[in-house]
DSSP file (Angstrom, degrees, kcal/mol; ACC not computed):
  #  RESIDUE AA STRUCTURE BP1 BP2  ACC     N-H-->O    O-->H-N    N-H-->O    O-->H-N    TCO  KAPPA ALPHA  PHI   PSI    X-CA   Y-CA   Z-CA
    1    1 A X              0   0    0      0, 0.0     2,-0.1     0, 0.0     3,-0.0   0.000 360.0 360.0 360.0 136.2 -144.1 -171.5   71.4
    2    2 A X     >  -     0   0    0      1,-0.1     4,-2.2     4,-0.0     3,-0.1  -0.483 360.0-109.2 -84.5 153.2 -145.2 -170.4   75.1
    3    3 A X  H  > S+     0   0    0      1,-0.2     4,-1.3     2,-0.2     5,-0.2   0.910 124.4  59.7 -18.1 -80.1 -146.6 -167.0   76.1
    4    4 A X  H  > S+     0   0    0      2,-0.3     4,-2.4     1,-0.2    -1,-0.2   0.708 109.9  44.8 -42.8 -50.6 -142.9 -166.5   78.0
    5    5 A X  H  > S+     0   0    0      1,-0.3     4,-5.0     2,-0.2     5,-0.3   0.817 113.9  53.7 -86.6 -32.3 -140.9 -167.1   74.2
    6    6 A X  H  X S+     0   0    0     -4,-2.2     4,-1.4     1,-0.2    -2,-0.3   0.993 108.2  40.5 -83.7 -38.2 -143.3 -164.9   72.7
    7    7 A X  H  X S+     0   0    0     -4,-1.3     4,-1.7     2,-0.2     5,-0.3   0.865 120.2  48.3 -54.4 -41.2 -142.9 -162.2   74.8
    8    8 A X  H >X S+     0   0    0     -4,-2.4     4,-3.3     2,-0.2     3,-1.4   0.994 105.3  58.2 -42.3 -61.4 -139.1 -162.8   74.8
    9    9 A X  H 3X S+     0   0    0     -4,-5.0     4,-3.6     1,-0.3    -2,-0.2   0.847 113.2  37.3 -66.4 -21.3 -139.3 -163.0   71.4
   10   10 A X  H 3< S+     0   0    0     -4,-1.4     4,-0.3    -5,-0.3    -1,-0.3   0.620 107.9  59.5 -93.1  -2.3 -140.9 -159.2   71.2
   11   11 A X  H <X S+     0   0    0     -4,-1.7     4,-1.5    -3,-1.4     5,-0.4   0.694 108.8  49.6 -73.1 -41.3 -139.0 -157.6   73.8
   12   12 A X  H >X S+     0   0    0     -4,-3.3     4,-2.8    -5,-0.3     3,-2.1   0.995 111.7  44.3 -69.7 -47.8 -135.9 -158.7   71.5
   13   13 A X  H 3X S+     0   0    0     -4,-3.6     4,-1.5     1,-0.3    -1,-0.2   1.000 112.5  51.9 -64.4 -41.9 -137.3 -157.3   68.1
   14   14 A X  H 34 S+     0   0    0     -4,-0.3    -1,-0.3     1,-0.3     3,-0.3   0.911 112.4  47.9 -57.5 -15.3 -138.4 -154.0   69.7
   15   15 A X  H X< S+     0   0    0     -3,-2.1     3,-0.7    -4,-1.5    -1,-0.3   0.875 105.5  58.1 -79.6 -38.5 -134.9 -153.9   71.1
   16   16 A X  H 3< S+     0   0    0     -4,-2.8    -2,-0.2    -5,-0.4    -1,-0.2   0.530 117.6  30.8 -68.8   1.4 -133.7 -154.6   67.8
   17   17 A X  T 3< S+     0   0    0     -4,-1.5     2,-0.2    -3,-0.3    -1,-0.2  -0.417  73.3 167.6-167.3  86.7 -135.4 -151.5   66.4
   18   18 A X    <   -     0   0    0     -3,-0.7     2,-0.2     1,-0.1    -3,-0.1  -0.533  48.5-102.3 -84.8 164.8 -135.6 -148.6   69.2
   19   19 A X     >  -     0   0    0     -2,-0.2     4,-0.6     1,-0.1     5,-0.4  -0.539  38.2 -95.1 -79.4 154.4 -136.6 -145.5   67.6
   20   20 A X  H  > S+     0   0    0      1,-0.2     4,-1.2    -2,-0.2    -2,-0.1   0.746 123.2  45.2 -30.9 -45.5 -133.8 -142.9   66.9
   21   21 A X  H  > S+     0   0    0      2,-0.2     4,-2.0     3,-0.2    -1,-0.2   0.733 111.4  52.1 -97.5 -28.7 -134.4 -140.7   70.2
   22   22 A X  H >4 S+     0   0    0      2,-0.2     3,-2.9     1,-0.2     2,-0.4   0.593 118.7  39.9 -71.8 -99.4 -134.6 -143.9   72.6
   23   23 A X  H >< S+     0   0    0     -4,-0.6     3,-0.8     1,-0.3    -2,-0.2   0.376 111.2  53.7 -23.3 -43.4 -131.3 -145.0   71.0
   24   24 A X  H 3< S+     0   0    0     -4,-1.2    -1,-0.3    -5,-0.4    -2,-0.2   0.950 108.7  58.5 -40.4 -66.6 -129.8 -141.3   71.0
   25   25 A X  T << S-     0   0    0     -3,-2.9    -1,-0.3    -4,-2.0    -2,-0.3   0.328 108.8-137.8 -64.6   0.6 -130.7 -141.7   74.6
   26   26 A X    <   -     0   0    0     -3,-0.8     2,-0.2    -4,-0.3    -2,-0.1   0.414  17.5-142.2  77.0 151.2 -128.6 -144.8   75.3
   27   27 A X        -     0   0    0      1,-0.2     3,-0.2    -4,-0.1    -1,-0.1  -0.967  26.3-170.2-145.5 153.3 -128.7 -147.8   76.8
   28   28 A X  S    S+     0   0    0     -2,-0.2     2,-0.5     1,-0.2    -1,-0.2   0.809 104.2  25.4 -99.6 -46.1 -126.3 -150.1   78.9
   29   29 A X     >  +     0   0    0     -3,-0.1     4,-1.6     1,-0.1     3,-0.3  -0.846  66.3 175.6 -68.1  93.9 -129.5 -152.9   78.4
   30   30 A X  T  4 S+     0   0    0     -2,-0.5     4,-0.5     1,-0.2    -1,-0.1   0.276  77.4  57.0 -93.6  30.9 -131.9 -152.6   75.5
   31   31 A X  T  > S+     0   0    0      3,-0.1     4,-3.0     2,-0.1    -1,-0.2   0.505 112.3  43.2 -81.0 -37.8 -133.9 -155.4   75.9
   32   32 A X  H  > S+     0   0    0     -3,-0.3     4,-2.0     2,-0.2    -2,-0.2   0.806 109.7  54.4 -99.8  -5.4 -134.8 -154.3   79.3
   33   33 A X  H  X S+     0   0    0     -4,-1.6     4,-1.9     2,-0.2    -1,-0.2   0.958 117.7  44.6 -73.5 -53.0 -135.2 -150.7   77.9
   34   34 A X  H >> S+     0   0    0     -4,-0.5     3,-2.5     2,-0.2     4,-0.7   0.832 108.1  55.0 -12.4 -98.3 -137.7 -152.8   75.4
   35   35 A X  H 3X S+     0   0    0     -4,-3.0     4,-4.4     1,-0.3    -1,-0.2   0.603 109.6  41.1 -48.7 -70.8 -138.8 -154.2   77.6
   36   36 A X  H 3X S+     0   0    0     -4,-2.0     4,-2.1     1,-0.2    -1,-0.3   0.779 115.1  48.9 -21.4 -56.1 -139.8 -151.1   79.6
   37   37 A X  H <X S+     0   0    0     -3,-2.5     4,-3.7    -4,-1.9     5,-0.5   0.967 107.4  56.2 -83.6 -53.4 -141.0 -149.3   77.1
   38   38 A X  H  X S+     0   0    0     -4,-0.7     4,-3.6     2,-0.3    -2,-0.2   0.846 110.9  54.2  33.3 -69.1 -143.2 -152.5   75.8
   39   39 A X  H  X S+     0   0    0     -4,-4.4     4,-3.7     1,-0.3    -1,-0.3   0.945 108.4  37.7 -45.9 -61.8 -144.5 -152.4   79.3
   40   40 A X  H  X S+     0   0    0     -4,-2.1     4,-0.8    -3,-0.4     5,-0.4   0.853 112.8  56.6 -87.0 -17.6 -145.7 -149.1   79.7
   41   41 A X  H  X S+     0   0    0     -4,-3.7     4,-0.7    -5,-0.2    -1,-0.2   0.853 106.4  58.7 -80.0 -13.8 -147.1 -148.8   76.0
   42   42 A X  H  X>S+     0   0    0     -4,-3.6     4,-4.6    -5,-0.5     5,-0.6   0.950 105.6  45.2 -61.3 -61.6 -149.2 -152.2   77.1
   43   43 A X  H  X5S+     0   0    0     -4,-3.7     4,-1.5     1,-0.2    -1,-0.2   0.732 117.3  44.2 -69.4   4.8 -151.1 -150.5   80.1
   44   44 A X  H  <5S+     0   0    0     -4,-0.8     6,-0.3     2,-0.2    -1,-0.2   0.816 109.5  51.5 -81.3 -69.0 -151.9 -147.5   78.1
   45   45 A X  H  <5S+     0   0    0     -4,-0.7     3,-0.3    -5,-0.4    -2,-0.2   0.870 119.7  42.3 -24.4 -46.3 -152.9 -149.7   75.1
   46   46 A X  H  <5S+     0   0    0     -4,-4.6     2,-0.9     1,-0.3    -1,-0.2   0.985 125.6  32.1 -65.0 -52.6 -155.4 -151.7   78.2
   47   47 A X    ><< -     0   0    0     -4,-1.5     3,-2.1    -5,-0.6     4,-0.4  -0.775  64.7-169.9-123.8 109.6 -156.6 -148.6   79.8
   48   48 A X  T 3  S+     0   0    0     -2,-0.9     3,-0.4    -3,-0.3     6,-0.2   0.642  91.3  60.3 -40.7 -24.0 -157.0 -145.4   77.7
   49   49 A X  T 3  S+     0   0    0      1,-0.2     3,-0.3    -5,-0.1    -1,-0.3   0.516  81.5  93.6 -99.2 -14.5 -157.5 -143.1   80.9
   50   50 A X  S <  S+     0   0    0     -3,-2.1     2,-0.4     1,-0.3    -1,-0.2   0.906 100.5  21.2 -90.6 -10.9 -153.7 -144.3   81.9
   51   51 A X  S >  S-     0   0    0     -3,-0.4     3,-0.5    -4,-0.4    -1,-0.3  -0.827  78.9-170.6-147.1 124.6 -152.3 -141.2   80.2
   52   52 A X  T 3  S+     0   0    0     -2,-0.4    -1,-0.2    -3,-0.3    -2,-0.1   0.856  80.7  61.9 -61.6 -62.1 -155.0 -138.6   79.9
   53   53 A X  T 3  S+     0   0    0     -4,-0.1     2,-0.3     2,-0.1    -1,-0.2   0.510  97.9  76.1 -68.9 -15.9 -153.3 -136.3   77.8
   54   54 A X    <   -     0   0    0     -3,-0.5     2,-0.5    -6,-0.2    -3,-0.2  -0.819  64.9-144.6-113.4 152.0 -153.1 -139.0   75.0
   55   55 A X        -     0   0    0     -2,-0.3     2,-0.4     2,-0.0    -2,-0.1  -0.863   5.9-164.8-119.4 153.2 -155.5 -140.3   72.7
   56   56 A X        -     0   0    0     -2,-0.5     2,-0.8    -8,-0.1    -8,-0.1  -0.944   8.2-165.8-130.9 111.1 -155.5 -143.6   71.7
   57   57 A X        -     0   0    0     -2,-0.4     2,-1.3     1,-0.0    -2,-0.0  -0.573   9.6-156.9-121.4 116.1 -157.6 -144.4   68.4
   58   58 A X        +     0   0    0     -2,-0.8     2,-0.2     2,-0.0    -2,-0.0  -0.025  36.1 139.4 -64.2 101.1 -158.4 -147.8   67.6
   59   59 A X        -     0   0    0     -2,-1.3     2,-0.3     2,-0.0    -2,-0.0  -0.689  37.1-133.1-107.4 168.7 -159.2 -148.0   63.4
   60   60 A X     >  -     0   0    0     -2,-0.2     4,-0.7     0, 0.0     3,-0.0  -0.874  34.2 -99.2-113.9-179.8 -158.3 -150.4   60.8
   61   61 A X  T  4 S+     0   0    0     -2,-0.3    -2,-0.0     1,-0.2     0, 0.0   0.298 115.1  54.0 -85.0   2.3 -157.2 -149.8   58.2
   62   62 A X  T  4 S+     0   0    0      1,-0.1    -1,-0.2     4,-0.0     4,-0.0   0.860 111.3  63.6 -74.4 -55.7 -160.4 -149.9   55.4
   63   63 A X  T  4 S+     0   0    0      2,-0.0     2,-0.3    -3,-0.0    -2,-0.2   0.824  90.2  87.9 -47.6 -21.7 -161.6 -147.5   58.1
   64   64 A X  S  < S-     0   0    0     -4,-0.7    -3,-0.0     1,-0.1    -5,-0.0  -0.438  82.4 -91.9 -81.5 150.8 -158.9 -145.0   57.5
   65   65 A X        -     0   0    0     -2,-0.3     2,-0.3     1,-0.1    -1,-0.1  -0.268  32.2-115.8 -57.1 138.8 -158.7 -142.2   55.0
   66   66 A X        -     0   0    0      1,-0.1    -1,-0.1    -4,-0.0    -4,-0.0  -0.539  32.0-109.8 -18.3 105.2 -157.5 -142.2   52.0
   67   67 A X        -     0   0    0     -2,-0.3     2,-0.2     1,-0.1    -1,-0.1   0.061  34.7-112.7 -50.1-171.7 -154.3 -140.1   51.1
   68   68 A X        -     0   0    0     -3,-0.1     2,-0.4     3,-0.0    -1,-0.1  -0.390  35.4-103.4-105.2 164.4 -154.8 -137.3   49.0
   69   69 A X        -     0   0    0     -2,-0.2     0, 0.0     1,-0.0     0, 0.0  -0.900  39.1-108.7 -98.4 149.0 -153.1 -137.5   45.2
   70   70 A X        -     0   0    0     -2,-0.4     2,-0.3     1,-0.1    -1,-0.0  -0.149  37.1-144.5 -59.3 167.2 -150.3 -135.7   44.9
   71   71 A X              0   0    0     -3,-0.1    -1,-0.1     1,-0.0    -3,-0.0  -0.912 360.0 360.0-120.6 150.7 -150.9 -132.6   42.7
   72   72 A X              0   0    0     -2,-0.3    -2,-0.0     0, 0.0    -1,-0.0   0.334 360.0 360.0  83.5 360.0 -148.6 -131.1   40.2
């Protein structure tokens, strides 16, 4: 599979599964609304600084906490 099919092929699933409020918001294209959205969460993803106001924290997932147990 090239680069070009793989990116295709993830512009289509992410079309195939917009979150409620993009979808709410409409589309006459969603792939290219994918696509879009695809886009700008890539240069964020490269460059942390590209929206200031967000933090972006890179974990996996042994590094993350542990839920709590429910009580009661």
């Amino acid at each position: 599979m090239s680069e070009r099919d793989s990116e295709q092929d993830r512009i289509e699933s992410r079309a195939d599964h917009l979150l409620p409020e993009e979808a709410a918001a409409g589309s006459a294209d969603p792939e290219a609304q994918a696509a879009a959205i695809l886009a700008e969460s890539d240069v964020r993803e490269n460059d942390p600084e590209a929206a200031p106001d967000s933090f972006l924290e890179r974990r996996t997932s042994t590094q993350a906490a542990t839920p709590p147990e429910p009580t009661g």
